[in-house]
N, CA and C atoms as an extended XYZ file, in Angstrom:
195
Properties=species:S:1:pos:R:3:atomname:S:1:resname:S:1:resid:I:1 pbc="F F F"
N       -30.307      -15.817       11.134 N   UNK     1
C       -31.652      -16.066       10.668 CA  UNK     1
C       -31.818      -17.580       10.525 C   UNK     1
N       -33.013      -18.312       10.859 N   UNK     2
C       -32.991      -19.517       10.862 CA  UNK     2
C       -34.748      -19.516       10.257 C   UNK     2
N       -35.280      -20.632        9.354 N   UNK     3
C       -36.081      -20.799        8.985 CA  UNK     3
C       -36.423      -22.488        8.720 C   UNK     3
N       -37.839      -22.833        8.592 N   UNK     4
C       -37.964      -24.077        8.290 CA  UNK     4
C       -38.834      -24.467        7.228 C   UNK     4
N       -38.762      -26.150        6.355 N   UNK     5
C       -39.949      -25.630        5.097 CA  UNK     5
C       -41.419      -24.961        5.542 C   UNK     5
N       -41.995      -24.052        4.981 N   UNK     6
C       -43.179      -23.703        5.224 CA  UNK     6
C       -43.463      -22.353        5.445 C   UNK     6
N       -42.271      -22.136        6.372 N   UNK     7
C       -42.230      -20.745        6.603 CA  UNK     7
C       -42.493      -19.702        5.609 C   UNK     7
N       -42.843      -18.465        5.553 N   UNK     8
C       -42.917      -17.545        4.766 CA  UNK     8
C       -41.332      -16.584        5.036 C   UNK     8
N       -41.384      -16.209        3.741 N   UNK     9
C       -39.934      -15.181        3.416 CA  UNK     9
C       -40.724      -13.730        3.170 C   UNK     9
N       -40.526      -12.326        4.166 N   UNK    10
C       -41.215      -11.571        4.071 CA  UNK    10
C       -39.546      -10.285        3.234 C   UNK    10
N       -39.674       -9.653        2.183 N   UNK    11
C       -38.872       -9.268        1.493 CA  UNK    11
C       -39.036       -7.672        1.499 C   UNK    11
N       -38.693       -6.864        2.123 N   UNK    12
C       -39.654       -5.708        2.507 CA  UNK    12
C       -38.373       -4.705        1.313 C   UNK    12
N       -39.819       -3.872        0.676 N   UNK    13
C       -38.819       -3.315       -0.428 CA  UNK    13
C       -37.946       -2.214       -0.353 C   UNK    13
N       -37.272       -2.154       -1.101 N   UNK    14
C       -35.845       -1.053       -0.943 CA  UNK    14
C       -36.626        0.324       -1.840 C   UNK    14
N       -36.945        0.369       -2.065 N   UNK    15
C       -37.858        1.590       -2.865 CA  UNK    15
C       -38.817        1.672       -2.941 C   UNK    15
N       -39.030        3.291       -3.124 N   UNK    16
C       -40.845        3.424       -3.033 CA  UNK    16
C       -41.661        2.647       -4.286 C   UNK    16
N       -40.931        2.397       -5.814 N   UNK    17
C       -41.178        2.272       -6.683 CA  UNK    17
C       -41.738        0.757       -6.698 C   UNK    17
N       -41.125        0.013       -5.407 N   UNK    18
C       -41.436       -1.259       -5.396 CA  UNK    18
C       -42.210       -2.020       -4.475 C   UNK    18
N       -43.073       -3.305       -4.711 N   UNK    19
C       -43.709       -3.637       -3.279 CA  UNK    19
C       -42.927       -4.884       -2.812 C   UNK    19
N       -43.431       -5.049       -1.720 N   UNK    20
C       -42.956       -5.971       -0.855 CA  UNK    20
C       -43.129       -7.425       -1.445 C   UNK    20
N       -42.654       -8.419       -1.168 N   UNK    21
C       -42.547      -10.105       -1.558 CA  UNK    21
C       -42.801      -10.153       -0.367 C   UNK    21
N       -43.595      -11.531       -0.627 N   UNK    22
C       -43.382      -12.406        0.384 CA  UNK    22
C       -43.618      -14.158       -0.915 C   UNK    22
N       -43.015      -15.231        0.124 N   UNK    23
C       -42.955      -16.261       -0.689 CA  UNK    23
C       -42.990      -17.261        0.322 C   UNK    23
N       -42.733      -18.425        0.086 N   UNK    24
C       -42.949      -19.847        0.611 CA  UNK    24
C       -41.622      -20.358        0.731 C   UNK    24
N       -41.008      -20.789        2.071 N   UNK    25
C       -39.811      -21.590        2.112 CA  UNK    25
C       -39.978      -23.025        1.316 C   UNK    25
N       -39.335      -23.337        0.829 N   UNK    26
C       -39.775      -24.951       -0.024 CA  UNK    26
C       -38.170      -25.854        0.635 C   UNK    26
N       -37.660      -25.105        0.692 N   UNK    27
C       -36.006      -25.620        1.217 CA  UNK    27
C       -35.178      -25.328        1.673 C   UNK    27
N       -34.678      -25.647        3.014 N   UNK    28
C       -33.603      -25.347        3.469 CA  UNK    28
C       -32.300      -25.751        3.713 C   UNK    28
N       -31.133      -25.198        3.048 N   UNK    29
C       -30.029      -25.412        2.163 CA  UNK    29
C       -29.139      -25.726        2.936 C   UNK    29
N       -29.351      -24.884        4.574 N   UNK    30
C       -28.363      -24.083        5.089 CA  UNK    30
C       -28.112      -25.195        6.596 C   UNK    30
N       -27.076      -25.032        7.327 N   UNK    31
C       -27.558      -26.413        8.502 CA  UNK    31
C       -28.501      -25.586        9.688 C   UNK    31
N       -28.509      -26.435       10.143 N   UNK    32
C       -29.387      -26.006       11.108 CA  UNK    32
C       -30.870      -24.498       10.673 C   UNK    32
N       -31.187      -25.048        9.731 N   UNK    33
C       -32.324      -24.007        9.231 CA  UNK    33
C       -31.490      -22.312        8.810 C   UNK    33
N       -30.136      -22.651        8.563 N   UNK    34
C       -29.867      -21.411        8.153 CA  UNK    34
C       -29.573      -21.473        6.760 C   UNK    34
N       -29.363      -20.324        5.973 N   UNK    35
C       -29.534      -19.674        4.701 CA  UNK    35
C       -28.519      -20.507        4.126 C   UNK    35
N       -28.502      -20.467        2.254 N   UNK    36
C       -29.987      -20.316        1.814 CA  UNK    36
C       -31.279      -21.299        1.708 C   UNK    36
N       -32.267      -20.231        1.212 N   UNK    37
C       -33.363      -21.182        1.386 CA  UNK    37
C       -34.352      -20.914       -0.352 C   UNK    37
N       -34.393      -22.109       -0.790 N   UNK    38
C       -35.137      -21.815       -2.241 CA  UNK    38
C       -36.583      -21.679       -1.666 C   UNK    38
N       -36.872      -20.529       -2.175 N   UNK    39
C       -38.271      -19.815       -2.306 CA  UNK    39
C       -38.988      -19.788       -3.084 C   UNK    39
N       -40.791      -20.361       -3.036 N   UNK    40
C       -41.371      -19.589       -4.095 CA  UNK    40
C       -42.244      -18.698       -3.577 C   UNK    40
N       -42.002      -17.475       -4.571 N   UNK    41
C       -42.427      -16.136       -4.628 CA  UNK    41
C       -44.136      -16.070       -5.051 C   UNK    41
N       -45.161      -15.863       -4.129 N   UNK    42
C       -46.429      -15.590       -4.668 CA  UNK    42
C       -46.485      -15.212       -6.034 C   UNK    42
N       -45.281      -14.467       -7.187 N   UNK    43
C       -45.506      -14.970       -8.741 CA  UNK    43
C       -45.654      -15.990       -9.314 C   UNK    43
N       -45.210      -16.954       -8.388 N   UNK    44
C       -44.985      -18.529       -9.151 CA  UNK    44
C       -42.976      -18.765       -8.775 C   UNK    44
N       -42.311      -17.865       -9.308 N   UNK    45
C       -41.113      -18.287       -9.594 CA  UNK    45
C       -40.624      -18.724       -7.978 C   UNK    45
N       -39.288      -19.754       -8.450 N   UNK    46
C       -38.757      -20.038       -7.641 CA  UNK    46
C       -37.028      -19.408       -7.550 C   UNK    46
N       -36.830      -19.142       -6.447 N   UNK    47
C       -35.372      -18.573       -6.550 CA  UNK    47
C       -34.431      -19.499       -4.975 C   UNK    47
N       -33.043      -19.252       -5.380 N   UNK    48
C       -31.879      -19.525       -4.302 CA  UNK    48
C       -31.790      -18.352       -3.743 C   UNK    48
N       -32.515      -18.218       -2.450 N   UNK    49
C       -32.005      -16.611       -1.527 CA  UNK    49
C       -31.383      -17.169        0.026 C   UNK    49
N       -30.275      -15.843       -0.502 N   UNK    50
C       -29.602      -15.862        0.883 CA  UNK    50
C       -30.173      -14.041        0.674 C   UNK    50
N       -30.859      -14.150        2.171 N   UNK    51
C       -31.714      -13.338        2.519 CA  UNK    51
C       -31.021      -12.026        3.230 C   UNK    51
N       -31.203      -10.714        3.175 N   UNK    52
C       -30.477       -9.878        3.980 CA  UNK    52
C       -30.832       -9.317        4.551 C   UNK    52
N       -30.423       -8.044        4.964 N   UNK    53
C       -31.186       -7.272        6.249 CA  UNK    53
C       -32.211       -6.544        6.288 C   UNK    53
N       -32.971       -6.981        4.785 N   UNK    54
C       -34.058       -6.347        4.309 CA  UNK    54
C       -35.383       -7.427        4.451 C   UNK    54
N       -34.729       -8.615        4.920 N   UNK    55
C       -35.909      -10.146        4.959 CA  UNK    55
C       -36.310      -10.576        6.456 C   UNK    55
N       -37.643      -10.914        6.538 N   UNK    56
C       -37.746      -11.496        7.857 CA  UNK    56
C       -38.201      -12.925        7.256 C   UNK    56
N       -38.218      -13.820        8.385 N   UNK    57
C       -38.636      -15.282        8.409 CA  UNK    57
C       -40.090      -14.846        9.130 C   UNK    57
N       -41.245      -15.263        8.854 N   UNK    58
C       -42.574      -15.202        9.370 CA  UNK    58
C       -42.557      -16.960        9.510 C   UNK    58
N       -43.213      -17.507       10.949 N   UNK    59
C       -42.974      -19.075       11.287 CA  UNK    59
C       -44.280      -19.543       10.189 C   UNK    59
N       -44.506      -20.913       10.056 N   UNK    60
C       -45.731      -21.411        9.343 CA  UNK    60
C       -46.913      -21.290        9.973 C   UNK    60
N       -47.665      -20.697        9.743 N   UNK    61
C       -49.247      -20.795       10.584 CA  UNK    61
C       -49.709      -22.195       11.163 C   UNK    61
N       -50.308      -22.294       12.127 N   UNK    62
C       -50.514      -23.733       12.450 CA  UNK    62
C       -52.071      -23.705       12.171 C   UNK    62
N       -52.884      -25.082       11.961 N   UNK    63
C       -53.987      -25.412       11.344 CA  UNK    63
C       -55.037      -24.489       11.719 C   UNK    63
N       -54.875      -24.328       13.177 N   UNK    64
C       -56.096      -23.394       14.047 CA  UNK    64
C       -56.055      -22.382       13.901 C   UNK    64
N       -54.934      -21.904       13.119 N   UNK    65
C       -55.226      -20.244       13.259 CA  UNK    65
C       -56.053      -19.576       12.314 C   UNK    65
């Protein structure tokens, strides 16, 4: 998985009980754009994720879209 700042972190949930995240790359930790990457989470909070087979990288939207 490789990501860059801007990108979105899409967190798709493990239970029905729960919804999906998505958040904001702010940093990438890892070389070459790999993990981890501190995130903030559309709550506000910020976290250190090393992301698993439950996460996609969505790229940054560009201005025109």
């Amino acid at each position: 998985m490789r990501a860059a700042v801007g990108d979105q972190l899409h967190v798709h949930s493990r239970t029905v009980e729960e919804t999906d995240r998505t958040g904001v790359i702010l940093e990438v930790r890892g070389d070459s754009g790999e993990p981890p990457y501190v995130v903030r989470f559309d709550d506000g909070h910020e976290r250190l994720v090393y992301p698993g087979p439950d996460c996609m990288v969505e790229p940054r939207r560009s201005p025109e879209s």
